[in-house]
MARLUM-855452 format. One record per residue: residue number from 0; residue in three letters; chain; x, y, z of N, C-alpha, C, CB in turn. Coordinates in pm, 1 decimal, always signed. Last residue first. Glycine has a CB too. Layout:
<node><resi>NUM</resi><resn>ALA</resn><chain>A</chain><n_X>X</n_X><n_Y>Y</n_Y><n_Z>Z</n_Z><ca_X>X</ca_X><ca_Y>Y</ca_Y><ca_Z>Z</ca_Z><c_X>X</c_X><c_Y>Y</c_Y><c_Z>Z</c_Z><cb_X>X</cb_X><cb_Y>Y</cb_Y><cb_Z>Z</cb_Z></node>
...
This chain:
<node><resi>61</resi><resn>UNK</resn><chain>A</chain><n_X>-5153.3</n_X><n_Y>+51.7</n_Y><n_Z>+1378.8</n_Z><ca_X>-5260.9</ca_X><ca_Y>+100.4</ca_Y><ca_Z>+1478.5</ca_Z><c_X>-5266.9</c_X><c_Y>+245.1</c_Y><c_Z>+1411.7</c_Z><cb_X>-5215.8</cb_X><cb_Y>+95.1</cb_Y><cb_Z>+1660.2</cb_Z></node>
<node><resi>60</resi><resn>UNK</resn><chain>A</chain><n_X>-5011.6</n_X><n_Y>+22.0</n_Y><n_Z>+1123.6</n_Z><ca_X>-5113.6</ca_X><ca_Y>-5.2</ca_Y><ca_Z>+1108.2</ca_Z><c_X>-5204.6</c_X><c_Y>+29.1</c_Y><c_Z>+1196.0</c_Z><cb_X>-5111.5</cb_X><cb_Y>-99.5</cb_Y><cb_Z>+1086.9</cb_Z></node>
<node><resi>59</resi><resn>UNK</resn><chain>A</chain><n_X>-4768.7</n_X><n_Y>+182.0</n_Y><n_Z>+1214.6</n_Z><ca_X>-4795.1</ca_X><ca_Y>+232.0</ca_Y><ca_Z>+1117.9</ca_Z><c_X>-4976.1</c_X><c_Y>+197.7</c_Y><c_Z>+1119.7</c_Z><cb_X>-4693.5</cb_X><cb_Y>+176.5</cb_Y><cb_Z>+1004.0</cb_Z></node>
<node><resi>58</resi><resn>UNK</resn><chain>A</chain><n_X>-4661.7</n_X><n_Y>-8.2</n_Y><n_Z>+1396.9</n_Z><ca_X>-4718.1</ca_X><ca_Y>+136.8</ca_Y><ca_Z>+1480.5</ca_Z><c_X>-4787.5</c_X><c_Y>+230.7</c_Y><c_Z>+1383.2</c_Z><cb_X>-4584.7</cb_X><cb_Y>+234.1</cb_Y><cb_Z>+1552.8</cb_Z></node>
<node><resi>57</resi><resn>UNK</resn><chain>A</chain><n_X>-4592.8</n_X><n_Y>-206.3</n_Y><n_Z>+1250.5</n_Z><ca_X>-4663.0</ca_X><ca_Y>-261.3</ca_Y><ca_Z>+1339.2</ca_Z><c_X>-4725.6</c_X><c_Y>-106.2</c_Y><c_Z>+1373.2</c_Z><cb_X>-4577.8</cb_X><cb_Y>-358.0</cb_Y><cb_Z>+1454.8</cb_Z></node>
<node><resi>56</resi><resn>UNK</resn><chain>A</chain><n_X>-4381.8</n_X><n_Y>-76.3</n_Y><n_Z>+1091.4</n_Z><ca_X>-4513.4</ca_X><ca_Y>-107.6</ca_Y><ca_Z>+1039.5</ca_Z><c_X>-4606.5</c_X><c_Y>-152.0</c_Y><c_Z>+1141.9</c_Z><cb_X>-4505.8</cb_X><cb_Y>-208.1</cb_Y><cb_Z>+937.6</cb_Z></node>
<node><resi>55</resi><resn>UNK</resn><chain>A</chain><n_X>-4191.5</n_X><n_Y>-34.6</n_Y><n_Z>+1296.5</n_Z><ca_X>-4266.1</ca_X><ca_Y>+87.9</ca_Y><ca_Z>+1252.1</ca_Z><c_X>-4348.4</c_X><c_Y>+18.3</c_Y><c_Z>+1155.7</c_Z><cb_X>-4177.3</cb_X><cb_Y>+215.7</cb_Y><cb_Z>+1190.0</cb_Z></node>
<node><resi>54</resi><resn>UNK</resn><chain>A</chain><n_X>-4100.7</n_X><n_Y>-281.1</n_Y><n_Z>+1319.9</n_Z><ca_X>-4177.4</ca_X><ca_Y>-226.8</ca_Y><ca_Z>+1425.4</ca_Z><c_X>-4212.9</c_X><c_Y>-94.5</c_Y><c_Z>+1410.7</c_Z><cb_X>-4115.7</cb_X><cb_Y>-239.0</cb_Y><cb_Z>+1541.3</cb_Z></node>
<node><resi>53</resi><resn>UNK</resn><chain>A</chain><n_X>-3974.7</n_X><n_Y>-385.7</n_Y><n_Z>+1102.8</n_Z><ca_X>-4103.5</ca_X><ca_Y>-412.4</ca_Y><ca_Z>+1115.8</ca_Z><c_X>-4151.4</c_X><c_Y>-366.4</c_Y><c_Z>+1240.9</c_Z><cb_X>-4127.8</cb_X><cb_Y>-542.7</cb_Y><cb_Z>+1097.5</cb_Z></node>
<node><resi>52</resi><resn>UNK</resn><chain>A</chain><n_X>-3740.5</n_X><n_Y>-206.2</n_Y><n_Z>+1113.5</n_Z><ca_X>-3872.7</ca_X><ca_Y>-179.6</ca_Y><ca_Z>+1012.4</ca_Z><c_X>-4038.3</c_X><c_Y>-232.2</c_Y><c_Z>+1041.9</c_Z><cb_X>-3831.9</cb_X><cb_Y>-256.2</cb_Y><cb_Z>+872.8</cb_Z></node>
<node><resi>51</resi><resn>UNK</resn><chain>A</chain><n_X>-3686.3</n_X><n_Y>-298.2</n_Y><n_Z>+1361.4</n_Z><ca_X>-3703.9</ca_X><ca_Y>-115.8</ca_Y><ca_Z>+1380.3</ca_Z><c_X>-3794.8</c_X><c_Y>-145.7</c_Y><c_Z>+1223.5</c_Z><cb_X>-3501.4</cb_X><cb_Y>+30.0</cb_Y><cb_Z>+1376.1</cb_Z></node>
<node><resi>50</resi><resn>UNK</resn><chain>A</chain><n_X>-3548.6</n_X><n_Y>-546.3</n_Y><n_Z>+1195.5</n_Z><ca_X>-3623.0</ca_X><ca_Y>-547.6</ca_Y><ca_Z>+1314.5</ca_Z><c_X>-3727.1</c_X><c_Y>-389.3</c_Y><c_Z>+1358.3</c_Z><cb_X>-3499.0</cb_X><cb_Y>-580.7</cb_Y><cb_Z>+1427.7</cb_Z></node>
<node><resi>49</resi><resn>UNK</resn><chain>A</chain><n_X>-3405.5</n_X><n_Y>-464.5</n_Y><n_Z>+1001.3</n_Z><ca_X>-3516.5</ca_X><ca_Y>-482.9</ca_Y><ca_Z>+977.8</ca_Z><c_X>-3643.3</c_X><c_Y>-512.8</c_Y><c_Z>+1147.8</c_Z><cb_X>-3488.7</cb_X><cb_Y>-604.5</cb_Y><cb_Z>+866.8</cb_Z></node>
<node><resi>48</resi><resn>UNK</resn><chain>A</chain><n_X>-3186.9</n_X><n_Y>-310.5</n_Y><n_Z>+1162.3</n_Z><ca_X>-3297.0</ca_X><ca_Y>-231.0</ca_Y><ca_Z>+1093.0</ca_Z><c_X>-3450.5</c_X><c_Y>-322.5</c_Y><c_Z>+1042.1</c_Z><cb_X>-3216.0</cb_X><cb_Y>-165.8</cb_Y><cb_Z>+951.2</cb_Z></node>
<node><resi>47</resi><resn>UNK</resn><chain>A</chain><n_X>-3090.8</n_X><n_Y>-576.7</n_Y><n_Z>+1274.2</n_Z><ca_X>-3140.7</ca_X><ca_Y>-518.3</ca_Y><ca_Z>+1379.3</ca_Z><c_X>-3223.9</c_X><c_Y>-370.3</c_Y><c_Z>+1292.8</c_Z><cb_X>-3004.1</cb_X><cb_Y>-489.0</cb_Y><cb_Z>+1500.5</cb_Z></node>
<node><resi>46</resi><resn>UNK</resn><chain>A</chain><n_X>-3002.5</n_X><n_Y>-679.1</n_Y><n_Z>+1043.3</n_Z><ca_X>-3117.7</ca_X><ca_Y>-749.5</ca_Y><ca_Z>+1123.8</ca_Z><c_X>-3174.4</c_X><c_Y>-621.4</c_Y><c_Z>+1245.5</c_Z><cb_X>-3042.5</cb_X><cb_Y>-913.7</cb_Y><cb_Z>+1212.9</cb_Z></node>
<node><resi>45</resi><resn>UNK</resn><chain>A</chain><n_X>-2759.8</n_X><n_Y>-473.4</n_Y><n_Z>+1015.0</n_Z><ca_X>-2906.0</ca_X><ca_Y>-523.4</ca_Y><ca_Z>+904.7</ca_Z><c_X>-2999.3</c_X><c_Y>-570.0</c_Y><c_Z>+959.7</c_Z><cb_X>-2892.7</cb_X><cb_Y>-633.4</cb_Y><cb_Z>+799.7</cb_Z></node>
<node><resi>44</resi><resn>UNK</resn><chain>A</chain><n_X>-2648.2</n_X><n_Y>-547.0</n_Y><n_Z>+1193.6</n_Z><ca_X>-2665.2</ca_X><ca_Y>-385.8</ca_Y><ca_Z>+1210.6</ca_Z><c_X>-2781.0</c_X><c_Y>-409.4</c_Y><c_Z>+1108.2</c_Z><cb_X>-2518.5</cb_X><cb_Y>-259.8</cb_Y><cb_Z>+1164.4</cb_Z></node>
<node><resi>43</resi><resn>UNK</resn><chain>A</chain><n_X>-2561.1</n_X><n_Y>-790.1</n_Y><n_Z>+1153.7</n_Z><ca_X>-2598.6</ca_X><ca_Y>-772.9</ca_Y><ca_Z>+1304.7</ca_Z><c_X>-2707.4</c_X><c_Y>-636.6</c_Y><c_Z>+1288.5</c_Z><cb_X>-2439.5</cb_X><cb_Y>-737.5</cb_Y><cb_Z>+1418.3</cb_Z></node>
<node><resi>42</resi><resn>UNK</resn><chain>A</chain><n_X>-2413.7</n_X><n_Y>-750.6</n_Y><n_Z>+931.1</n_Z><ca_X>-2513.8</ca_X><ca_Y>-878.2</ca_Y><ca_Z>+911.4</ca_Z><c_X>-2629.6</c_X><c_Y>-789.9</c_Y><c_Z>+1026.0</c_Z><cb_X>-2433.0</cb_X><cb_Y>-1078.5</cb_Y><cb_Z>+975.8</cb_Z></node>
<node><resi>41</resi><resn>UNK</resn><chain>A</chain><n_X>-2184.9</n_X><n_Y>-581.3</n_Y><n_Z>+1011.9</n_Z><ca_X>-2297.6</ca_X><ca_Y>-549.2</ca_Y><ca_Z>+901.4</ca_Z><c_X>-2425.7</c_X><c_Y>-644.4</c_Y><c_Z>+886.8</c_Z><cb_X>-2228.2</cb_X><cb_Y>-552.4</cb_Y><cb_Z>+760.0</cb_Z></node>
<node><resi>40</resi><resn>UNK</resn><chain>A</chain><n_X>-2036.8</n_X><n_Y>-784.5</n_Y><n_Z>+1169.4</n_Z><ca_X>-2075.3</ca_X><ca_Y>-687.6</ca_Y><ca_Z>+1262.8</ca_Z><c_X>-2210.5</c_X><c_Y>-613.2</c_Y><c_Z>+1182.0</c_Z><cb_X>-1938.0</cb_X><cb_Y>-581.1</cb_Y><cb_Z>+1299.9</cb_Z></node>
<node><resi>39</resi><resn>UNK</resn><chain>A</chain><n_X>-1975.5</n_X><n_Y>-942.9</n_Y><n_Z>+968.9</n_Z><ca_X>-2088.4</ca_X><ca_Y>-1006.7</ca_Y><ca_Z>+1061.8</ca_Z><c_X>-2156.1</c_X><c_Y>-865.5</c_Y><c_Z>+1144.1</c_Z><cb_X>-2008.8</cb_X><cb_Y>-1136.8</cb_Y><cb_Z>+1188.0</cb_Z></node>
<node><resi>38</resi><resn>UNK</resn><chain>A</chain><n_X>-1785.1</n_X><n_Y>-810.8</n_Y><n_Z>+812.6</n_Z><ca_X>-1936.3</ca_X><ca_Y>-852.4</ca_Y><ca_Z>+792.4</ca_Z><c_X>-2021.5</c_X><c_Y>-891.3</c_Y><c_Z>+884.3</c_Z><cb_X>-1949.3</cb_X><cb_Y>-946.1</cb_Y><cb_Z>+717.6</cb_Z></node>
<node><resi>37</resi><resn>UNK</resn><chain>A</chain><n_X>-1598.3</n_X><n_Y>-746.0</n_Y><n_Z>+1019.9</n_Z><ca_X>-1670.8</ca_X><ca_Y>-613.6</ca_Y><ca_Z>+988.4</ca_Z><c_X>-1837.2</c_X><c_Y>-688.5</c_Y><c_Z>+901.9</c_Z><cb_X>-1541.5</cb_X><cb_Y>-492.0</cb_Y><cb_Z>+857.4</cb_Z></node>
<node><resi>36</resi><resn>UNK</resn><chain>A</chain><n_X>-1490.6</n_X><n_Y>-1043.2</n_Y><n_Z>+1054.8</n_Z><ca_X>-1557.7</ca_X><ca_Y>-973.0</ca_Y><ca_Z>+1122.9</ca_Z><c_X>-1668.4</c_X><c_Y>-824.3</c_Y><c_Z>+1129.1</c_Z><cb_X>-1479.5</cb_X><cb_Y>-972.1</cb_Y><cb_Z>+1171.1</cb_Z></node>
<node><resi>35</resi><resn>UNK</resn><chain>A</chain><n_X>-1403.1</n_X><n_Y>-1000.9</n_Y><n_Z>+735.1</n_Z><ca_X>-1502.5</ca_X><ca_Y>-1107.0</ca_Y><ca_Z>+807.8</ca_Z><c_X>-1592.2</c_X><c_Y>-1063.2</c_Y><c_Z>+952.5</c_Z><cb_X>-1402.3</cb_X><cb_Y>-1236.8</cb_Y><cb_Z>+851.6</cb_Z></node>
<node><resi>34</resi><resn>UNK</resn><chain>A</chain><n_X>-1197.3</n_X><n_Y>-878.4</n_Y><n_Z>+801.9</n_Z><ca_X>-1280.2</ca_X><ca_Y>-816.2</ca_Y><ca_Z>+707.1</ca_Z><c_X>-1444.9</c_X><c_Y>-899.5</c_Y><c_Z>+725.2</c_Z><cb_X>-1198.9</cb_X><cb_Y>-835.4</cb_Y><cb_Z>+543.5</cb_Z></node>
<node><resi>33</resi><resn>UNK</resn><chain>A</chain><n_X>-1009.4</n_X><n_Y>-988.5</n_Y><n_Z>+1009.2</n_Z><ca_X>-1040.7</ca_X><ca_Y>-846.6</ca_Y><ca_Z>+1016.9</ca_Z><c_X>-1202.6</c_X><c_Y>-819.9</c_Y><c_Z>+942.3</c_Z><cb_X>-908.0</cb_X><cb_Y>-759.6</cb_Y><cb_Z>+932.6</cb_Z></node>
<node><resi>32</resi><resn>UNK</resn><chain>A</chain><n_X>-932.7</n_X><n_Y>-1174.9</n_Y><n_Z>+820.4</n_Z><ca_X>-1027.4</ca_X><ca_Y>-1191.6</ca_Y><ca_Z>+956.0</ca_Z><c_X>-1095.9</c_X><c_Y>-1104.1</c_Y><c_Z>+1008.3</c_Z><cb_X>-970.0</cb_X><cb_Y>-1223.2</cb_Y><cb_Z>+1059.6</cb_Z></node>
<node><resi>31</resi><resn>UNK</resn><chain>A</chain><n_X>-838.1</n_X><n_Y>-1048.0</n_Y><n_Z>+657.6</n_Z><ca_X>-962.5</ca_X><ca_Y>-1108.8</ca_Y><ca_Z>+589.3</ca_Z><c_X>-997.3</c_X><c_Y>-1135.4</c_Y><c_Z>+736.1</c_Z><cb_X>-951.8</cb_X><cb_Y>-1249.3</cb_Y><cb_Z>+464.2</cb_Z></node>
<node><resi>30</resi><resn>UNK</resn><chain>A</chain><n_X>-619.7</n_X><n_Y>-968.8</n_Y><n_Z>+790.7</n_Z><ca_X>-695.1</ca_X><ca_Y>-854.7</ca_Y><ca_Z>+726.9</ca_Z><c_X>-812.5</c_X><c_Y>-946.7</c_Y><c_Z>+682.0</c_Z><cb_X>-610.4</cb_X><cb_Y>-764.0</cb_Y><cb_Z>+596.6</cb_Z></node>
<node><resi>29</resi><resn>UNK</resn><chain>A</chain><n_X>-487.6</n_X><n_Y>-1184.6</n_Y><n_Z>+894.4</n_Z><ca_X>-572.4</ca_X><ca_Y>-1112.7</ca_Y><ca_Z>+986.6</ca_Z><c_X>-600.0</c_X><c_Y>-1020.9</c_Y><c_Z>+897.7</c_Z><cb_X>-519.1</cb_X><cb_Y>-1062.7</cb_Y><cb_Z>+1120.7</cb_Z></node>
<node><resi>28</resi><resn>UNK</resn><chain>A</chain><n_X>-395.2</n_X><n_Y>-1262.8</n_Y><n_Z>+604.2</n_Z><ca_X>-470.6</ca_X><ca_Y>-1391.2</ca_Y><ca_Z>+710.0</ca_Z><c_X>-538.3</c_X><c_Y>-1290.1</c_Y><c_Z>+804.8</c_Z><cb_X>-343.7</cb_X><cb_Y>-1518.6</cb_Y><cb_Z>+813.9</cb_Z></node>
<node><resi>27</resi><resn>UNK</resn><chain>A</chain><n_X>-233.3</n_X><n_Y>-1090.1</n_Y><n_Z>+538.3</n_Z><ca_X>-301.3</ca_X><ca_Y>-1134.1</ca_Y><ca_Z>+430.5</ca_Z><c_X>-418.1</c_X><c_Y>-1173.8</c_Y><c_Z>+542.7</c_Z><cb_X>-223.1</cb_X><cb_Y>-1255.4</cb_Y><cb_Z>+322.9</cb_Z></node>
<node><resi>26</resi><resn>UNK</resn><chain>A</chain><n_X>-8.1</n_X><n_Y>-1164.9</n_Y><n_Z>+728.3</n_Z><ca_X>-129.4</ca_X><ca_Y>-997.2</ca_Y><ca_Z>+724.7</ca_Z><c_X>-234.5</c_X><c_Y>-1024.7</c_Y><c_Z>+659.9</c_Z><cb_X>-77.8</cb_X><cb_Y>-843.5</cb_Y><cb_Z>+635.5</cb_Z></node>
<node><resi>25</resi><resn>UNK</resn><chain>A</chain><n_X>+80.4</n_X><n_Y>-1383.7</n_Y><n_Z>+642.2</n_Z><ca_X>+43.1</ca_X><ca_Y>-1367.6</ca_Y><ca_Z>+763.2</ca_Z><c_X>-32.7</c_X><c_Y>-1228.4</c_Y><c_Z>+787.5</c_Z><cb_X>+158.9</cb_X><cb_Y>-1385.4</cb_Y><cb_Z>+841.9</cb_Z></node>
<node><resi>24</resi><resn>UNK</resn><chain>A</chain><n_X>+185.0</n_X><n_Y>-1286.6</n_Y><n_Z>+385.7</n_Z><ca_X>+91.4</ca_X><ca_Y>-1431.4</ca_Y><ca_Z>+419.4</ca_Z><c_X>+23.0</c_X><c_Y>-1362.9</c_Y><c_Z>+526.9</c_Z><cb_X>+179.4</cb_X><cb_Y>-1595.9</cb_Y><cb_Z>+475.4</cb_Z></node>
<node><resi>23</resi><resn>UNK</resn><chain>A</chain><n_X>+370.2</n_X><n_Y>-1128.8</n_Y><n_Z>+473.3</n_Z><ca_X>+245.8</ca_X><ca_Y>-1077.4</ca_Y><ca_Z>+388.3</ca_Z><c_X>+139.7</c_X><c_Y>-1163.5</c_Y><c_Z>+388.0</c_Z><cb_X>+275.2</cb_X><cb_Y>-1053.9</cb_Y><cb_Z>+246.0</cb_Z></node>
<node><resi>22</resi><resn>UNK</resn><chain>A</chain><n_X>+560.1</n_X><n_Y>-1260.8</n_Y><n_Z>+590.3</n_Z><ca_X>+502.4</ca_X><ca_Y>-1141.1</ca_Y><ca_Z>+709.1</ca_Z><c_X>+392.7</c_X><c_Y>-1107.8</c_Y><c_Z>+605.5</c_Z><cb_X>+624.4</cb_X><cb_Y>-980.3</cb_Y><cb_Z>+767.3</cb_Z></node>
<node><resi>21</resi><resn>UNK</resn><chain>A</chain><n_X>+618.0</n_X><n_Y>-1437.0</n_Y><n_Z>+430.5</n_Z><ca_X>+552.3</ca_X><ca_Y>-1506.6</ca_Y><ca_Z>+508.2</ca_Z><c_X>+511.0</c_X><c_Y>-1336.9</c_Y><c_Z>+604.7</c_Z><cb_X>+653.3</cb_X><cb_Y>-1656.1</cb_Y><cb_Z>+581.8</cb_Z></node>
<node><resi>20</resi><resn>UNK</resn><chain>A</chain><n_X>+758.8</n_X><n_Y>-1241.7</n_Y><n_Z>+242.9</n_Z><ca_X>+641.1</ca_X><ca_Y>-1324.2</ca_Y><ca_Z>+187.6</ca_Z><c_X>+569.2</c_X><c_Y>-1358.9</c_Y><c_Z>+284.2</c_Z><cb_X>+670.7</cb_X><cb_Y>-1441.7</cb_Y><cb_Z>+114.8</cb_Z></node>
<node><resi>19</resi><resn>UNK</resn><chain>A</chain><n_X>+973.1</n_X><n_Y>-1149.0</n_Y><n_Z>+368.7</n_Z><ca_X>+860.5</ca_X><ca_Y>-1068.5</ca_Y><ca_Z>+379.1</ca_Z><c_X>+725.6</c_X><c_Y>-1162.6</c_Y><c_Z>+309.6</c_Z><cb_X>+896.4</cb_X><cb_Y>-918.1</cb_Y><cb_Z>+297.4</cb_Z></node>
<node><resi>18</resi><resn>UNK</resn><chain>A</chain><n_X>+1124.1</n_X><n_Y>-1406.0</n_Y><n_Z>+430.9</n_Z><ca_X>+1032.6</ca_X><ca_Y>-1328.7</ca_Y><ca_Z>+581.2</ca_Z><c_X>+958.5</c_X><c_Y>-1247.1</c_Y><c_Z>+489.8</c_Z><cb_X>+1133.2</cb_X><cb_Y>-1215.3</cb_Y><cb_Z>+726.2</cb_Z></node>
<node><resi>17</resi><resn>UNK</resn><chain>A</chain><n_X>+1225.3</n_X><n_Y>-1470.6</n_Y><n_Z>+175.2</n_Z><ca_X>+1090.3</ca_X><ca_Y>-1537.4</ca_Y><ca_Z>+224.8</ca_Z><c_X>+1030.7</c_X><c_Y>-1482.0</c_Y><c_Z>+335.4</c_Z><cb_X>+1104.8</cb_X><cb_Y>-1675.1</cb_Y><cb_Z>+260.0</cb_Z></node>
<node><resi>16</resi><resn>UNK</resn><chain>A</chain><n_X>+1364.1</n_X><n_Y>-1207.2</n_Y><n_Z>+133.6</n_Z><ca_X>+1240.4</ca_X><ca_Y>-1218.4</ca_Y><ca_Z>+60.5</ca_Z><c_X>+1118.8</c_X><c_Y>-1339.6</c_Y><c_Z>+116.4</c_Z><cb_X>+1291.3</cb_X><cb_Y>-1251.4</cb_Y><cb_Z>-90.8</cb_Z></node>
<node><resi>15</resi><resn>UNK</resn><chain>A</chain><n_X>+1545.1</n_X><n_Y>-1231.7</n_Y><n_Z>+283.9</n_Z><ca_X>+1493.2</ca_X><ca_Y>-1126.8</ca_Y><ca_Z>+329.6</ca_Z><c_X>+1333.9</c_X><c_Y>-1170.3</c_Y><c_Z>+280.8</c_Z><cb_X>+1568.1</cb_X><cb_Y>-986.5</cb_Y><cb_Z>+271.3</cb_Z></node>
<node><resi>14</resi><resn>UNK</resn><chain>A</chain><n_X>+1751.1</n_X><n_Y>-1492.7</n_Y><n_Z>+186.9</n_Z><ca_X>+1625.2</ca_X><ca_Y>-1473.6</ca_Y><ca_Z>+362.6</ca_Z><c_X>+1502.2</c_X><c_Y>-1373.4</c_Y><c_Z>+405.0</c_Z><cb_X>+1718.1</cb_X><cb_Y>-1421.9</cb_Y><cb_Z>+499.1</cb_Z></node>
<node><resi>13</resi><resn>UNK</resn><chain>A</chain><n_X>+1794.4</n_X><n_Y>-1376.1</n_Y><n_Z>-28.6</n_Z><ca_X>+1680.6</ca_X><ca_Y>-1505.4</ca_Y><ca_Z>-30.6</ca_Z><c_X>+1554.7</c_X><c_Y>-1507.5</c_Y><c_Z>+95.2</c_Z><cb_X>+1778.8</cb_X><cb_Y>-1662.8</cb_Y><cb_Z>-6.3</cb_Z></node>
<node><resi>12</resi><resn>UNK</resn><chain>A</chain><n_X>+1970.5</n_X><n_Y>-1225.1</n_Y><n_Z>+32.1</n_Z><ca_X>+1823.1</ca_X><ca_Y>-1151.4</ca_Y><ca_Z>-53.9</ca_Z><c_X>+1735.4</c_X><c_Y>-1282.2</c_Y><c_Z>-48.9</c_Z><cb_X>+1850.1</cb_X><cb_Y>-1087.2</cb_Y><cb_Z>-255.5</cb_Z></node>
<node><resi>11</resi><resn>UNK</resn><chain>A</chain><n_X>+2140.4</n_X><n_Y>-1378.1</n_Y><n_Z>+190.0</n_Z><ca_X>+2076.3</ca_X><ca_Y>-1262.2</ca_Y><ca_Z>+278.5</ca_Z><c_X>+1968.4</c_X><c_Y>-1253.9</c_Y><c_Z>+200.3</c_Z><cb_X>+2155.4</cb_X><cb_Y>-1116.0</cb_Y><cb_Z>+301.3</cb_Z></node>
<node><resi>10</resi><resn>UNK</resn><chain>A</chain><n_X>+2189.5</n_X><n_Y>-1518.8</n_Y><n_Z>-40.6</n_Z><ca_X>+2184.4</ca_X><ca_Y>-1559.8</ca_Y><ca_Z>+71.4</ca_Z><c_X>+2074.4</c_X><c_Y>-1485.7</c_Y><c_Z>+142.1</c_Z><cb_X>+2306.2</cb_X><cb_Y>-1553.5</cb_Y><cb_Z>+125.3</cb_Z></node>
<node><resi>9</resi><resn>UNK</resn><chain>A</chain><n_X>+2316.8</n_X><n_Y>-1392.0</n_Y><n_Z>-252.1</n_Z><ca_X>+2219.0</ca_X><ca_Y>-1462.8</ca_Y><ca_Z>-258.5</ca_Z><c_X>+2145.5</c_X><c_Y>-1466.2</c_Y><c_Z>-110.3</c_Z><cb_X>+2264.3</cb_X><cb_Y>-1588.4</cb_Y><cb_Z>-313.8</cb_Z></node>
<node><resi>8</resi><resn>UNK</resn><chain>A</chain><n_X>+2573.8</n_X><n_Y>-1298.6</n_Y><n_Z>-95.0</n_Z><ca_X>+2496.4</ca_X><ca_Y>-1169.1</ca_Y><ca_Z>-148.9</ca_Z><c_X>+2369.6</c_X><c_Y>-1236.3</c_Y><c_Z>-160.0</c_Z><cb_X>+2550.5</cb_X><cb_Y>-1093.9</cb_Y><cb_Z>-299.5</cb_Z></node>
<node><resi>7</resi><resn>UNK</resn><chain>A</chain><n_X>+2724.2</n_X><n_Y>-1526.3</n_Y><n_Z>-43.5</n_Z><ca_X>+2732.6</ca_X><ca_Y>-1387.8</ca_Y><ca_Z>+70.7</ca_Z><c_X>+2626.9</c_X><c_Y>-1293.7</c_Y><c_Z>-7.3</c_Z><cb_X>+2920.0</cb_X><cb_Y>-1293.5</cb_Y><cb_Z>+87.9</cb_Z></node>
<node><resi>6</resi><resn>UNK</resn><chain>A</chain><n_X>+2746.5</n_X><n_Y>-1613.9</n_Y><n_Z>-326.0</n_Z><ca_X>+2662.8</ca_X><ca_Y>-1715.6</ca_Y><ca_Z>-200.4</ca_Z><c_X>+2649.4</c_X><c_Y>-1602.2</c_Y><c_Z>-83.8</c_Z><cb_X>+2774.6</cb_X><cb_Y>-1881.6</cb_Y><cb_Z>-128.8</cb_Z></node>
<node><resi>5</resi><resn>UNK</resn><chain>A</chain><n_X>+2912.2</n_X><n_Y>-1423.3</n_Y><n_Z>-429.6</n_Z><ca_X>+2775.5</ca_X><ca_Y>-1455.5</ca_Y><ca_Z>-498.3</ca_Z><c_X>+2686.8</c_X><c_Y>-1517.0</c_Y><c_Z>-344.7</c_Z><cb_X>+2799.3</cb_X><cb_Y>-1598.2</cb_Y><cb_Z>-652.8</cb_Z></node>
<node><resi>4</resi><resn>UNK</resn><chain>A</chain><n_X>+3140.7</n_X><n_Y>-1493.1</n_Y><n_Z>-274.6</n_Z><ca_X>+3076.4</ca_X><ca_Y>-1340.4</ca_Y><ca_Z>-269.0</ca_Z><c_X>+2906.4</c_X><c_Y>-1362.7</c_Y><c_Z>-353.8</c_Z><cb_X>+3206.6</cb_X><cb_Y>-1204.4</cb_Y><cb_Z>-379.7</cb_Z></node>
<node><resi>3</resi><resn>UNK</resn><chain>A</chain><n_X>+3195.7</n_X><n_Y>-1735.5</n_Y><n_Z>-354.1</n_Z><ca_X>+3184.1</ca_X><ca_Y>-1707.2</ca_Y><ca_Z>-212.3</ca_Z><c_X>+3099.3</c_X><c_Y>-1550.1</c_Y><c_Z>-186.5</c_Z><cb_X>+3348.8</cb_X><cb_Y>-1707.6</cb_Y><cb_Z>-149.2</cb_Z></node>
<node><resi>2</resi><resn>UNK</resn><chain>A</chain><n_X>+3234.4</n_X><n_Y>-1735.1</n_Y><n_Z>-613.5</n_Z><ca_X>+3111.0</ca_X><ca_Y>-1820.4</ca_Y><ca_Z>-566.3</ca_Z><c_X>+3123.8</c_X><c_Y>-1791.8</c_Y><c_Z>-374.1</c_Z><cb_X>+3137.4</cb_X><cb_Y>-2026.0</cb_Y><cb_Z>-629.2</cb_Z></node>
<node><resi>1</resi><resn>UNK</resn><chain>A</chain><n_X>+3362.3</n_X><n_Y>-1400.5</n_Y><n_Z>-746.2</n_Z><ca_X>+3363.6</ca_X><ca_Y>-1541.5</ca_Y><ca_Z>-667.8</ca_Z><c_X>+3272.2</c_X><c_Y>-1630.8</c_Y><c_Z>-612.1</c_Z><cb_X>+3418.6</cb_X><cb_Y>-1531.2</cb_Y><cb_Z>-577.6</cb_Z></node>
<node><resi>0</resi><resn>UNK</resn><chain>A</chain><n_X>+3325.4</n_X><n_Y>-1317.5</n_Y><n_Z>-1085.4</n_Z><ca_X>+3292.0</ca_X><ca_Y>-1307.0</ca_Y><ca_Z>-944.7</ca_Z><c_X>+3324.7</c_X><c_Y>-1437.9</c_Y><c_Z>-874.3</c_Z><cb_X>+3143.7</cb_X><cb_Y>-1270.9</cb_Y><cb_Z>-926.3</cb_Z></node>
């Protein structure tokens, strides 16, 4: 083979592969942000049952 047709074929599969690495990096990064957020939003939804718990013990004891 010719080092001109090798370098024409390397080339392109090199470029393709670091954009998809860095487009997976970069998803990688807003799916945990993504996922982070869904905890807090679960943190929020927890406090706010225990809150409704302790206000049905409060209505429990009158």
């Amino acid at each position: 083979m010719d080092a001109s047709l090798i370098l024409g074929v390397i080339g392109p599969i090199v470029t393709i592969v670091t954009i998809l690495g860095t487009t997976l990096y970069w998803l990688g990064g807003k799916f945990r942000e993504i996922d982070m957020r869904f905890q807090q939003i679960d943190e929020r939804f927890r406090q706010i049952d225990r809150r409704f718990e302790e206000i049905d013990k409060r209505f429990e004891k009158n």
